[in-house]
C-alpha positions as CSV (number, residue, x, y, z in Angstrom):
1,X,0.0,0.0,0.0
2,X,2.8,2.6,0.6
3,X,4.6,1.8,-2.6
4,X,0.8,2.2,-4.2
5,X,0.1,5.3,-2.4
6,X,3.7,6.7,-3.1
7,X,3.8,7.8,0.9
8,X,7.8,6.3,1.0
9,X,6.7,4.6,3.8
10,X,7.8,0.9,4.6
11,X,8.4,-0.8,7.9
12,X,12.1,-2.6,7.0
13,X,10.6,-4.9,4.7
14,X,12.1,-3.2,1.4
15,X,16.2,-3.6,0.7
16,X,18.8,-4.3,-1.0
17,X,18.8,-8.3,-0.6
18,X,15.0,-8.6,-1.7
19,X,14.5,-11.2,-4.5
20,X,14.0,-9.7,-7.6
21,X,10.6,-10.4,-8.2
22,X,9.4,-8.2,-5.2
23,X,11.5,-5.7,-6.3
24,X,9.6,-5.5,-9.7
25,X,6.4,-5.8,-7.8
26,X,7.2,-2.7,-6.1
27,X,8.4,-1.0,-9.2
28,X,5.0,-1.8,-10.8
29,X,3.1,-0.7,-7.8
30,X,5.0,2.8,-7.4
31,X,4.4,3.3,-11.2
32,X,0.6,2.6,-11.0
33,X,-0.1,4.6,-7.9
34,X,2.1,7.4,-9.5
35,X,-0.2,7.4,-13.0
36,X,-3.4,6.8,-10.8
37,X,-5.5,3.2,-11.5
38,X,-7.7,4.4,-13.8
39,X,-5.6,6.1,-16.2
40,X,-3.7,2.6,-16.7
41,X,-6.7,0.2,-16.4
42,X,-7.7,2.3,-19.5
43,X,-4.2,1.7,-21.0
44,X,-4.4,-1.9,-19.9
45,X,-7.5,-2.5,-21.8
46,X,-6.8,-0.6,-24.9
47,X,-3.6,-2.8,-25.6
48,X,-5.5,-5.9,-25.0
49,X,-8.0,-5.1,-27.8
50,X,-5.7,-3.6,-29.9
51,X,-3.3,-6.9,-29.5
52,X,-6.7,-9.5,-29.5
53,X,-5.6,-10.4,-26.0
54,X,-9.3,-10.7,-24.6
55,X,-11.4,-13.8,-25.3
């Protein structure tokens, strides 16, 4: 929630030595709360029916 919110908060969980896949968890999550979740469910959506992802 604080990488969402972009508050900087975290409680010693983040660092250095996290796998890597938490790390691009939180990138994701600090770039959608950044942009909003709206504005990139919109994107989202628009490149899955531009790409014929939905079925």
């Amino acid at each position: 929630m604080s990488a969402q919110s972009n508050v900087g908060l975290d409680s010693g969980i983040t660092g250095p030595t996290m796998p890597e896949t938490a790390k691009a968890m939180l990138i994701v999550n600090m770039w959608v709360g950044r942009l909003e979740i709206i504005p990139v469910a919109v994107l989202l959506g628009a490149v899955f029916r531009r790409f014929d992802l939905y079925r």
